[in-house]
PyMOL Python script that loads the backbone (N, CA, C, O; Angstrom):
from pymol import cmd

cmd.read_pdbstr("""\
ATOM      1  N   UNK A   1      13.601 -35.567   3.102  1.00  0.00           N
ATOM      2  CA  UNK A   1      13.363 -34.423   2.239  1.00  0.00           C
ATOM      3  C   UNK A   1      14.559 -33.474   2.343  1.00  0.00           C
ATOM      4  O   UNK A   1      15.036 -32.965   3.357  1.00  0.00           O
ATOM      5  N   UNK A   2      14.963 -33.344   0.977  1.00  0.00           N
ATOM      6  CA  UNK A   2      16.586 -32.129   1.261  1.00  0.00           C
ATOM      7  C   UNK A   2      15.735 -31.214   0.818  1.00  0.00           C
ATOM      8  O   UNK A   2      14.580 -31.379   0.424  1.00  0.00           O
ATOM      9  N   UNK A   3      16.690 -29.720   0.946  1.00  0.00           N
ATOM     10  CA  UNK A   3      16.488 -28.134   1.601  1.00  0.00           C
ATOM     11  C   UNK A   3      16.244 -27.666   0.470  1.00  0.00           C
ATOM     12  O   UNK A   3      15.873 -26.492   0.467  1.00  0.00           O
ATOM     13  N   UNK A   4      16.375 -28.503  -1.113  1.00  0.00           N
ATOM     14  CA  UNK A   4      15.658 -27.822  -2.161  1.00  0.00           C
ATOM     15  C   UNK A   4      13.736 -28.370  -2.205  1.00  0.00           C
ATOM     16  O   UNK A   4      12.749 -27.900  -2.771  1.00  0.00           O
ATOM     17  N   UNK A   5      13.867 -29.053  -1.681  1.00  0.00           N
ATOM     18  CA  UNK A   5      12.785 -29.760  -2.162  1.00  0.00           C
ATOM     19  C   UNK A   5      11.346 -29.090  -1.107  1.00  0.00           C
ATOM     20  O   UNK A   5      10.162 -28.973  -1.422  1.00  0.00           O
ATOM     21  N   UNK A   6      12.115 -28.715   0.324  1.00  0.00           N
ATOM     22  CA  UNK A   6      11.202 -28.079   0.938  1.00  0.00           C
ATOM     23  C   UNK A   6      10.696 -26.834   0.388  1.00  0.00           C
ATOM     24  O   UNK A   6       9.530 -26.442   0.434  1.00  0.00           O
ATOM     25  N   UNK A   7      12.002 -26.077  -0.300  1.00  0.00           N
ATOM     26  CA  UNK A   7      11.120 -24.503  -1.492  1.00  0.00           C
ATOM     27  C   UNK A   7      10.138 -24.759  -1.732  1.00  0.00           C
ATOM     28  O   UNK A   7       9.559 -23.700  -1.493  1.00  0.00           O
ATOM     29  N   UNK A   8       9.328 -25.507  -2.100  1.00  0.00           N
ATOM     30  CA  UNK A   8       8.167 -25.517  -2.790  1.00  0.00           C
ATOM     31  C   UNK A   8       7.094 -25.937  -2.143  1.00  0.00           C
ATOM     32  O   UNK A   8       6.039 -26.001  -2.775  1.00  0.00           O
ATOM     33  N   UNK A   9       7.128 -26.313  -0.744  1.00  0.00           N
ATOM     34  CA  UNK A   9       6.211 -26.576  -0.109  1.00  0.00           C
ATOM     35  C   UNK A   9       5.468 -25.497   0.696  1.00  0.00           C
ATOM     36  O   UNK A   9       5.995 -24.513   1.214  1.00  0.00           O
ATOM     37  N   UNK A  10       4.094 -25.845   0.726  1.00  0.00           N
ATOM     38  CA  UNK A  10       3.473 -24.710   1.156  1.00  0.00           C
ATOM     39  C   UNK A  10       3.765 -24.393   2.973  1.00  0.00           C
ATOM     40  O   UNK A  10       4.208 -25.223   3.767  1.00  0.00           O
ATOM     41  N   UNK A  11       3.411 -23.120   3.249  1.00  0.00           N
ATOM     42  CA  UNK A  11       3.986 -23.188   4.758  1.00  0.00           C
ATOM     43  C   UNK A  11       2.672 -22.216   5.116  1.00  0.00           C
ATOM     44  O   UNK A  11       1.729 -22.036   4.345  1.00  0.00           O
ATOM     45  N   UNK A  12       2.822 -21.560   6.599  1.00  0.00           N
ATOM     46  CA  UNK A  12       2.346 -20.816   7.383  1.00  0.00           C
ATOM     47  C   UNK A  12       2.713 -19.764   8.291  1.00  0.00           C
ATOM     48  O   UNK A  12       3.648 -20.068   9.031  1.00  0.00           O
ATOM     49  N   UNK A  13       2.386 -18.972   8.393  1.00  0.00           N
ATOM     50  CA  UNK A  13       3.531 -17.878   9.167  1.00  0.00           C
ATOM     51  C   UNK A  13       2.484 -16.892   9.715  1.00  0.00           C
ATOM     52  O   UNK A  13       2.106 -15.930   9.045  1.00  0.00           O
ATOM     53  N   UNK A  14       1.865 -17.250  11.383  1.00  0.00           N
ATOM     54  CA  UNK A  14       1.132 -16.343  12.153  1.00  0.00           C
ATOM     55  C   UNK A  14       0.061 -16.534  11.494  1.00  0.00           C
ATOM     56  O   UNK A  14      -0.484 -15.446  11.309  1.00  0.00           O
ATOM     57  N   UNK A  15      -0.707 -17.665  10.897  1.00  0.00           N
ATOM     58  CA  UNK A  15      -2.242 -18.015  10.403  1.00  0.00           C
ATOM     59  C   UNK A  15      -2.504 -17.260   8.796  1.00  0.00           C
ATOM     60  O   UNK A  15      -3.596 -17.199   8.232  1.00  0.00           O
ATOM     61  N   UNK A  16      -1.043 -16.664   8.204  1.00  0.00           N
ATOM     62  CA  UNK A  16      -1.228 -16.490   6.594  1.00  0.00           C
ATOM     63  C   UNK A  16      -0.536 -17.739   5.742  1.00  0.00           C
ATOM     64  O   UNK A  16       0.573 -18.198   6.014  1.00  0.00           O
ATOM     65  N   UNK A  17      -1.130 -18.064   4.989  1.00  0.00           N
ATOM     66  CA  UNK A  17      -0.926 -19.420   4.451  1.00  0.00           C
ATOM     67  C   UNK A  17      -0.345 -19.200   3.062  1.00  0.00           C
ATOM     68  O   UNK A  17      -1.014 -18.695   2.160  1.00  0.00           O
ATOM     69  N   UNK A  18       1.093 -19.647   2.892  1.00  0.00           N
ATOM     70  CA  UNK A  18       1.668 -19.781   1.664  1.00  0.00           C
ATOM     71  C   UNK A  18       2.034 -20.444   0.709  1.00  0.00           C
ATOM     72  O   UNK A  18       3.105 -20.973   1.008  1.00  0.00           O
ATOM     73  N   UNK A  19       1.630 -20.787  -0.593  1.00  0.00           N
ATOM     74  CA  UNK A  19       2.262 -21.916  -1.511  1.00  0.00           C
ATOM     75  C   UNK A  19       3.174 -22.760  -1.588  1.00  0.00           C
ATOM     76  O   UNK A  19       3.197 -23.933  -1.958  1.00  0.00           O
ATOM     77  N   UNK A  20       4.272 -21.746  -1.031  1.00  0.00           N
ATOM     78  CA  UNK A  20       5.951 -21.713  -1.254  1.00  0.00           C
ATOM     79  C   UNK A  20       6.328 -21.371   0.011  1.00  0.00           C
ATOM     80  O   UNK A  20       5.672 -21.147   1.028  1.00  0.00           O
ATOM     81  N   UNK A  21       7.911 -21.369  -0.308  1.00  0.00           N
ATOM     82  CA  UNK A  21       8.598 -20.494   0.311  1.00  0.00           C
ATOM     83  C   UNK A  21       9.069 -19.624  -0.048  1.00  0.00           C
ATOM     84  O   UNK A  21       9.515 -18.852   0.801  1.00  0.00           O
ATOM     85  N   UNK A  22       9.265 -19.192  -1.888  1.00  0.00           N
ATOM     86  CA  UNK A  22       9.626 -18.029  -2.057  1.00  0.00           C
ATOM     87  C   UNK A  22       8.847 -16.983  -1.856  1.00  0.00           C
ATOM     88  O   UNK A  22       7.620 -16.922  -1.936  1.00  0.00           O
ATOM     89  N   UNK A  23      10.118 -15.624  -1.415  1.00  0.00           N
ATOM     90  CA  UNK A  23       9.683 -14.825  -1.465  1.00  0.00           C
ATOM     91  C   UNK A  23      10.688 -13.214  -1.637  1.00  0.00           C
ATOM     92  O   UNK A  23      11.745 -12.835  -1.133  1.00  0.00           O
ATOM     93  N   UNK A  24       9.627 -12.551  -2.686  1.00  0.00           N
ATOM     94  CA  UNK A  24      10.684 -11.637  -3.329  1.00  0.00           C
ATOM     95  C   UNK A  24      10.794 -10.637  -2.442  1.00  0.00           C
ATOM     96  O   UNK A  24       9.841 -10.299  -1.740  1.00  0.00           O
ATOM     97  N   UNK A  25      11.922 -10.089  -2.388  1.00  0.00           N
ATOM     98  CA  UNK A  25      12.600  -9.206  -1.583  1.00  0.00           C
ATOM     99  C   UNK A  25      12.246  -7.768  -1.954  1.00  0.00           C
ATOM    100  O   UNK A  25      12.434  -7.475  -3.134  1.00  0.00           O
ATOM    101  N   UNK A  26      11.849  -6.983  -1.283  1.00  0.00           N
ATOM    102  CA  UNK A  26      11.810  -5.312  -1.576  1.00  0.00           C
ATOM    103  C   UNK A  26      12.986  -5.192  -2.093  1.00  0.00           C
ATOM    104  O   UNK A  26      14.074  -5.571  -1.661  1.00  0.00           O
ATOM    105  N   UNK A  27      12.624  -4.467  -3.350  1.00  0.00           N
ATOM    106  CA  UNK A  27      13.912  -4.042  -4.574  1.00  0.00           C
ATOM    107  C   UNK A  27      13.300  -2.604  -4.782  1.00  0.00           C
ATOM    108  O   UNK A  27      12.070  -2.638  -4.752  1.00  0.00           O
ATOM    109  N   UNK A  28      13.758  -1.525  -4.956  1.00  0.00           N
ATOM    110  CA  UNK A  28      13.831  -0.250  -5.466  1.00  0.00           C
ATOM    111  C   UNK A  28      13.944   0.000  -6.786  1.00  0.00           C
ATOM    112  O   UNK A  28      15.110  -0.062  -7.178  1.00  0.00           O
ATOM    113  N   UNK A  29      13.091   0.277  -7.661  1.00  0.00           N
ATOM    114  CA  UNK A  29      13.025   0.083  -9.168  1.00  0.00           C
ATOM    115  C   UNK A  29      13.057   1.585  -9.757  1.00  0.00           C
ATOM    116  O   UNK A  29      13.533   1.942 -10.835  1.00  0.00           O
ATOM    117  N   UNK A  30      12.430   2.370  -8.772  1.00  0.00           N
ATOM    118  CA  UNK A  30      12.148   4.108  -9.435  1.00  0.00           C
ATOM    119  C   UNK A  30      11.396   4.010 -10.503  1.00  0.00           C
ATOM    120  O   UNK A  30      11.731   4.544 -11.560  1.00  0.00           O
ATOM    121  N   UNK A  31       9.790   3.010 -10.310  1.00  0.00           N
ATOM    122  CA  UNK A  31       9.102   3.111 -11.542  1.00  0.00           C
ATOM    123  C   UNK A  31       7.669   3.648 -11.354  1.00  0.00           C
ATOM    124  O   UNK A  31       6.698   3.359 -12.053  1.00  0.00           O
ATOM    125  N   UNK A  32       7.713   4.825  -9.850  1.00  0.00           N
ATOM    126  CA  UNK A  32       6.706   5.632  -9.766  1.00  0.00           C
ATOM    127  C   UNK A  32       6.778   6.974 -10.277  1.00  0.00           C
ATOM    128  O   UNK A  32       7.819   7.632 -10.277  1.00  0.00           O
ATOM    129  N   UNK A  33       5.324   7.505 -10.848  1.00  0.00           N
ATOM    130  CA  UNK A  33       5.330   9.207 -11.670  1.00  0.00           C
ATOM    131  C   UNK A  33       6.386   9.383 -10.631  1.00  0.00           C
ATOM    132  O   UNK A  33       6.833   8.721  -9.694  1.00  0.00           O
ATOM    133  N   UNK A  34       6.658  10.839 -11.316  1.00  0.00           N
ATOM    134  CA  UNK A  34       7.495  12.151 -10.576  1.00  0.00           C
ATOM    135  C   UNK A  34       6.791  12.556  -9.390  1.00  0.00           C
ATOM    136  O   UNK A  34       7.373  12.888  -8.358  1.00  0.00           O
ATOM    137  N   UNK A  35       5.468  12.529  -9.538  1.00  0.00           N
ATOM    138  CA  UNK A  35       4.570  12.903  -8.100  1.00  0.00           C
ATOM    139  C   UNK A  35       4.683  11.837  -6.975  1.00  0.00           C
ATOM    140  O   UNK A  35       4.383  12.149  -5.823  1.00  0.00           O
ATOM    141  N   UNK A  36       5.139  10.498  -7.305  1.00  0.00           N
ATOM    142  CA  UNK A  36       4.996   9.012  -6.148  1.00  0.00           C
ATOM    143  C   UNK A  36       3.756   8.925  -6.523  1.00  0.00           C
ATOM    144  O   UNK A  36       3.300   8.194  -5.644  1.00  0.00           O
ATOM    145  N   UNK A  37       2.942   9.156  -7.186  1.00  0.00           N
ATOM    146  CA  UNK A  37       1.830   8.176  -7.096  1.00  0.00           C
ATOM    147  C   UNK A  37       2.091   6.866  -8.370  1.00  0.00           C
ATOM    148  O   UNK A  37       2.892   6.952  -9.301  1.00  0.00           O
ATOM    149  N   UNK A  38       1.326   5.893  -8.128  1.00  0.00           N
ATOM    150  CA  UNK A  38       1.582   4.730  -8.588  1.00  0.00           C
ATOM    151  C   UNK A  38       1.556   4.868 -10.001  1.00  0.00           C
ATOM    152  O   UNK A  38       0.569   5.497 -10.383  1.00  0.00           O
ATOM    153  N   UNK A  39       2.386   4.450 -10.978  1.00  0.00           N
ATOM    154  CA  UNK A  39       2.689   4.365 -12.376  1.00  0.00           C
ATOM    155  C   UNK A  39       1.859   2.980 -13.534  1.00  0.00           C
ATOM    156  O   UNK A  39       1.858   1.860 -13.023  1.00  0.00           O
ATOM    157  N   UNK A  40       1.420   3.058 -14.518  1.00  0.00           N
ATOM    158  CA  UNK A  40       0.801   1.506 -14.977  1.00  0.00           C
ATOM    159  C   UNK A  40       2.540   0.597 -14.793  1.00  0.00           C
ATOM    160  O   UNK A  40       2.592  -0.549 -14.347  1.00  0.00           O
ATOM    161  N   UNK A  41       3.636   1.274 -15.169  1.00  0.00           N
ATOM    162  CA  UNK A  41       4.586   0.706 -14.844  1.00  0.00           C
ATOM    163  C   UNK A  41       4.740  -0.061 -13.822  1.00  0.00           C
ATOM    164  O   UNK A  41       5.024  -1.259 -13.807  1.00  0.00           O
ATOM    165  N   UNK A  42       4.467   0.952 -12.603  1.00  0.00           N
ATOM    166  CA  UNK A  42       4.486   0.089 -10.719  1.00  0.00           C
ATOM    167  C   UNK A  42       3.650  -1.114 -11.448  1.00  0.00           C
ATOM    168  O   UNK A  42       4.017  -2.227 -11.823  1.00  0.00           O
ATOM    169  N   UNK A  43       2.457  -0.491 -11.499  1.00  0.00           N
ATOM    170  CA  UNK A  43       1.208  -1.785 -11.612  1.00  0.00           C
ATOM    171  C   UNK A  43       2.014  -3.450 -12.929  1.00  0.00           C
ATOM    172  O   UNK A  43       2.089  -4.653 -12.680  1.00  0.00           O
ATOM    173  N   UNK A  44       2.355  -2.807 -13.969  1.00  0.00           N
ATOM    174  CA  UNK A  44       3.092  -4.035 -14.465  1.00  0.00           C
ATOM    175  C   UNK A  44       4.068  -4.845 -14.052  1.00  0.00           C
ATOM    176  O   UNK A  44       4.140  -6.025 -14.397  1.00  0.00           O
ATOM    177  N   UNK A  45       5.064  -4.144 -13.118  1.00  0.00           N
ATOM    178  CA  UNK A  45       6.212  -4.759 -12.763  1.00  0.00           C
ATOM    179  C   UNK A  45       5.464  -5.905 -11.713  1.00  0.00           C
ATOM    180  O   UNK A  45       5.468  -7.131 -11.817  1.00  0.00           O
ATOM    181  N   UNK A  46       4.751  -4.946 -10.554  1.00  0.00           N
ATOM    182  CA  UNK A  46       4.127  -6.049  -9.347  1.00  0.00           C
ATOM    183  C   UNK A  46       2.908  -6.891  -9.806  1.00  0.00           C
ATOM    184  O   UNK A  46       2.578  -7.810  -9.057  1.00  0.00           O
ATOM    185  N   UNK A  47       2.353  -6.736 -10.694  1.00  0.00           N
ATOM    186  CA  UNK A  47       1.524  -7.715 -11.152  1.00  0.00           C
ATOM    187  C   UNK A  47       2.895  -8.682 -11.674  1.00  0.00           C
ATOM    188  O   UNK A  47       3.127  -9.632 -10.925  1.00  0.00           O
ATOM    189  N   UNK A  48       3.409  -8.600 -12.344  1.00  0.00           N
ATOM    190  CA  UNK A  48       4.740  -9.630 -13.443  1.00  0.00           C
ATOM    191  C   UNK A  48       5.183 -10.310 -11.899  1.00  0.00           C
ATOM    192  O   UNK A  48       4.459 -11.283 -11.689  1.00  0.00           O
ATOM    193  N   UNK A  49       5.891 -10.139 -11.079  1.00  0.00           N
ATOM    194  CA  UNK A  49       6.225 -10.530  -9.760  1.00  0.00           C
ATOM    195  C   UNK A  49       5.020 -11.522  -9.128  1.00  0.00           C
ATOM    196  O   UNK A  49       5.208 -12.692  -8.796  1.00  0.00           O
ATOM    197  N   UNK A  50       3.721 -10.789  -9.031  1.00  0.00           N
ATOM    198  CA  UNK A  50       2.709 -11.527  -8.204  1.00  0.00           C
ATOM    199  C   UNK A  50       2.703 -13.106  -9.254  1.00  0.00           C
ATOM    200  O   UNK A  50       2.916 -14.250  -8.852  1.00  0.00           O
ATOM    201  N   UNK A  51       2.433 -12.721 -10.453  1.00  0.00           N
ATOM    202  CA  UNK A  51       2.450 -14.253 -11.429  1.00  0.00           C
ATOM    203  C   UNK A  51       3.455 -14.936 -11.725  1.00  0.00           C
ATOM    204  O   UNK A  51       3.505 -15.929 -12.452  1.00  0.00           O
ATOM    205  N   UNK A  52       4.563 -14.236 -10.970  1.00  0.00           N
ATOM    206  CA  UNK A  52       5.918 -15.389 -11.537  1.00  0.00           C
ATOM    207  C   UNK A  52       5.772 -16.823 -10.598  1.00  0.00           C
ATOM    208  O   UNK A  52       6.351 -17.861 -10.915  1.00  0.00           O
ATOM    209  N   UNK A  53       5.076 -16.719  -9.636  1.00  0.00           N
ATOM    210  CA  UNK A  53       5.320 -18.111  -8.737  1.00  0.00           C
ATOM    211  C   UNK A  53       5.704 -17.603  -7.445  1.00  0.00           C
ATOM    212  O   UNK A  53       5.441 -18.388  -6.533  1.00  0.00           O
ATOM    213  N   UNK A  54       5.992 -17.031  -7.260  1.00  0.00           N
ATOM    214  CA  UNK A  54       6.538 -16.709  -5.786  1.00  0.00           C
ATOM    215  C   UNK A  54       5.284 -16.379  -5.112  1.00  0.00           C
ATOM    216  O   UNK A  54       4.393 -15.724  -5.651  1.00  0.00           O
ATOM    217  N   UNK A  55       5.216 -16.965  -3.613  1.00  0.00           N
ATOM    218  CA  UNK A  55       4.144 -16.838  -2.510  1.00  0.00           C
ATOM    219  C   UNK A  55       4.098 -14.816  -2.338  1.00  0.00           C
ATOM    220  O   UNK A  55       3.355 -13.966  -2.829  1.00  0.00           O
ATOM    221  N   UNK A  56       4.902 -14.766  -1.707  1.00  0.00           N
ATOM    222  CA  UNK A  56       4.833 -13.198  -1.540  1.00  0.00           C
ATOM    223  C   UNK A  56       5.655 -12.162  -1.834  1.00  0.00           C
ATOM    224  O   UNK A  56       6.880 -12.181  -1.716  1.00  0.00           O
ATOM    225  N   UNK A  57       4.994 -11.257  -2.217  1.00  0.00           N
ATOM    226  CA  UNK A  57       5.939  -9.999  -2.910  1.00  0.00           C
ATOM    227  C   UNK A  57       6.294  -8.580  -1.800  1.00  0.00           C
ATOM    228  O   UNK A  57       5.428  -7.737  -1.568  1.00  0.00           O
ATOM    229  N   UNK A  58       7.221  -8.536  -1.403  1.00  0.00           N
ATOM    230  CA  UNK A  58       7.346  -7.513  -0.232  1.00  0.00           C
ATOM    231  C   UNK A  58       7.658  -5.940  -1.247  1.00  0.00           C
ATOM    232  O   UNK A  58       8.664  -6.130  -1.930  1.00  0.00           O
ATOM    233  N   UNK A  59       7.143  -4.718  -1.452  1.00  0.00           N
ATOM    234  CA  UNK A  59       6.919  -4.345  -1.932  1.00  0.00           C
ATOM    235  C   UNK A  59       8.023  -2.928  -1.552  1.00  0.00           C
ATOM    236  O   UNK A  59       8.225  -2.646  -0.370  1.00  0.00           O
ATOM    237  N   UNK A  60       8.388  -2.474  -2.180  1.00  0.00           N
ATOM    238  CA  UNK A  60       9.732  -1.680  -2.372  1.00  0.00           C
ATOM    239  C   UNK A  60       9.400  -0.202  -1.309  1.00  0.00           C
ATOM    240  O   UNK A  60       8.310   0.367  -1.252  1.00  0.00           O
ATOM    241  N   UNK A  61      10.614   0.182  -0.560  1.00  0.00           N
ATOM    242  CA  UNK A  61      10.391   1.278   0.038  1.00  0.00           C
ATOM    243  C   UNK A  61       9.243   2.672  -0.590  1.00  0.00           C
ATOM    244  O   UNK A  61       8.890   2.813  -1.761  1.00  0.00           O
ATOM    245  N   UNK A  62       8.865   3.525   0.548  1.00  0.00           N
ATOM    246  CA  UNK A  62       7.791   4.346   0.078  1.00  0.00           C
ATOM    247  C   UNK A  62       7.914   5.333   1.296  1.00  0.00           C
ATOM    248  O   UNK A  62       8.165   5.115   2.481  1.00  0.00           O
ATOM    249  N   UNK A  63       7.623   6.619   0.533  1.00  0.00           N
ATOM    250  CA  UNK A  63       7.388   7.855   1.176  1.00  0.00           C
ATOM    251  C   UNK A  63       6.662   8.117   2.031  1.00  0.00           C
ATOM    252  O   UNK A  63       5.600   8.380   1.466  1.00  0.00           O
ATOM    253  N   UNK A  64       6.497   8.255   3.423  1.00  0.00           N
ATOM    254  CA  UNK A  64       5.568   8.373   4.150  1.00  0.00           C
ATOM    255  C   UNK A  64       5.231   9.638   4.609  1.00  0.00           C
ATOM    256  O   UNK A  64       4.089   9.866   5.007  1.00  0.00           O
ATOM    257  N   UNK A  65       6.246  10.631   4.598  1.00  0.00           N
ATOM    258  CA  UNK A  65       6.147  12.419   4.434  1.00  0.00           C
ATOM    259  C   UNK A  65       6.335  12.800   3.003  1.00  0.00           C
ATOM    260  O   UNK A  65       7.334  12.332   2.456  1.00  0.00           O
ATOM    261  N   UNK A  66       5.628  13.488   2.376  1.00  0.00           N
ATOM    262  CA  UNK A  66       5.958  14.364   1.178  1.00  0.00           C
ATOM    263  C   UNK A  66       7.598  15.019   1.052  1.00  0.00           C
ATOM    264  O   UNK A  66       8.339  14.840   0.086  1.00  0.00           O
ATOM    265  N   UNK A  67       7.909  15.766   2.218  1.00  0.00           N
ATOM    266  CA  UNK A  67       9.201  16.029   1.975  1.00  0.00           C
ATOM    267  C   UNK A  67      10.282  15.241   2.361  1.00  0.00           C
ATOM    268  O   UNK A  67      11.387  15.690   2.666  1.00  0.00           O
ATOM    269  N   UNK A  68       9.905  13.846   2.347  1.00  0.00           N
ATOM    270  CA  UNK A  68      10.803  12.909   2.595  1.00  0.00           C
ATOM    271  C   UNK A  68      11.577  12.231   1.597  1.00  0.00           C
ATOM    272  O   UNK A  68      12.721  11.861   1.858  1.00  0.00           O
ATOM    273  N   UNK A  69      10.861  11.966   0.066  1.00  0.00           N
ATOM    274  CA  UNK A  69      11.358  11.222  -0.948  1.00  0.00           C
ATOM    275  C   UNK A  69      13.048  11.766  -1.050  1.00  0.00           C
ATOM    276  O   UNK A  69      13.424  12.921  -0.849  1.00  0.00           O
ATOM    277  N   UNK A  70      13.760  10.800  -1.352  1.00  0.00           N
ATOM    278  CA  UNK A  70      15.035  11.059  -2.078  1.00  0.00           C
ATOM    279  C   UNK A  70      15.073  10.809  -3.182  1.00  0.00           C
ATOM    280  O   UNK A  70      16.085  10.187  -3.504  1.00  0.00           O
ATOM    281  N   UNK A  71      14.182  11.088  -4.191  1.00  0.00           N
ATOM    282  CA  UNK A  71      14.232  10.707  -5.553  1.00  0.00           C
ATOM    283  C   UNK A  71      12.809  10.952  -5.639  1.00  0.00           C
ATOM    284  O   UNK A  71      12.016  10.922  -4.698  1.00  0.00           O
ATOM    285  N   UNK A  72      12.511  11.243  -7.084  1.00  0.00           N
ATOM    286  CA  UNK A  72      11.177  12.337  -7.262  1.00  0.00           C
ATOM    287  C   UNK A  72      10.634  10.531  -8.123  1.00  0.00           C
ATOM    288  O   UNK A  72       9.565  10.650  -8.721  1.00  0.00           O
ATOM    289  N   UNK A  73      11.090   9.445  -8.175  1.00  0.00           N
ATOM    290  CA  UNK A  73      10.681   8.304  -8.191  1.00  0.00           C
ATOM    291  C   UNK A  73      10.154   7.276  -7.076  1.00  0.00           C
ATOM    292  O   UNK A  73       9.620   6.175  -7.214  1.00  0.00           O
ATOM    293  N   UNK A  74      10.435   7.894  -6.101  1.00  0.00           N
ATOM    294  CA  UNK A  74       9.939   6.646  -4.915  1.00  0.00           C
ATOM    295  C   UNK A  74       8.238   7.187  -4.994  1.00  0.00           C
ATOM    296  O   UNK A  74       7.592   8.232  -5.086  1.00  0.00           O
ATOM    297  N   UNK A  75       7.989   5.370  -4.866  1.00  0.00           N
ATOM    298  CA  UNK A  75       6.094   5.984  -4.421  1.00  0.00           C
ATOM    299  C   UNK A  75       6.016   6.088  -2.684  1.00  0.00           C
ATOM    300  O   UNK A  75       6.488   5.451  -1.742  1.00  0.00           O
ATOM    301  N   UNK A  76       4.978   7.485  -2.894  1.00  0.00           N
ATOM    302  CA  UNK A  76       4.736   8.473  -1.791  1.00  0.00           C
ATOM    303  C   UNK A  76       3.504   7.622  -1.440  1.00  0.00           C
ATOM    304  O   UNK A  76       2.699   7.207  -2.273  1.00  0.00           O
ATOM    305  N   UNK A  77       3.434   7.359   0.204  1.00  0.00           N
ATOM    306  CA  UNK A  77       1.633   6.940   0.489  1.00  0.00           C
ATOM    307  C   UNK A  77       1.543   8.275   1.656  1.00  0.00           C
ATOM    308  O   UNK A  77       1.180   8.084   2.816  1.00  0.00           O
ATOM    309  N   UNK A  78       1.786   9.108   1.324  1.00  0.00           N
ATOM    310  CA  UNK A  78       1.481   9.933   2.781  1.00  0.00           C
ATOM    311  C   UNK A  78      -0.093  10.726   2.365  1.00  0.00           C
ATOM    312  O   UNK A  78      -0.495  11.344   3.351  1.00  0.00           O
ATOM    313  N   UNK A  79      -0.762  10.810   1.524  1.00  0.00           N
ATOM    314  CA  UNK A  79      -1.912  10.568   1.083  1.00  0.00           C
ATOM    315  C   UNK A  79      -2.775   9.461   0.311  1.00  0.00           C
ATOM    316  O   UNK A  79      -2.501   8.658  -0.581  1.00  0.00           O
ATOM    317  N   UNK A  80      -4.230   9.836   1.221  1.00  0.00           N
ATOM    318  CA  UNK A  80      -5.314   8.788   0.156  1.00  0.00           C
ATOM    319  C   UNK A  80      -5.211   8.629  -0.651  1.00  0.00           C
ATOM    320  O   UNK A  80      -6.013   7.908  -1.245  1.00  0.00           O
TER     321      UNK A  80
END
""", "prot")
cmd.dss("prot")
cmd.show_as("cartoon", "prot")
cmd.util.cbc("prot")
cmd.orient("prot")
């Protein structure tokens, strides 16, 4: 078996079980409101990602203090 052919085989990693081996990389898009809370945008882009085929989607940096964002686009989780 060559090193393309394993991509597509399903694997395991610490008892979570994956399709593949791809997997998309945290990318920074700036497609949360001005407030960081989540946009239908966020929601379209990572849904479009979750259905392209790829096992897992690692999901783009996020605010964990309010006065932390560097851009009035990053999503904030420092609240419920």
């Amino acid at each position: 078996m060559n090193a393309s052919s394993l991509l597509f085989t399903p694997f395991t990693i610490k008892g979570l079980s994956l399709k593949n081996r791809i997997i998309m990389a945290p990318l920074f898009v700036g497609y949360a409101n001005p407030d960081g809370s989540v946009s239908p945008l966020v929601l379209d882009h990572y849904g479009e990602m979750a259905g392209s085929g790829v096992s897992m989607v690692v999901v783009e940096n996020a605010s964990v203090d309010p006065t932390g964002p560097g851009s009035p686009f990053i999503l904030r989780v420092d609240n419920d």
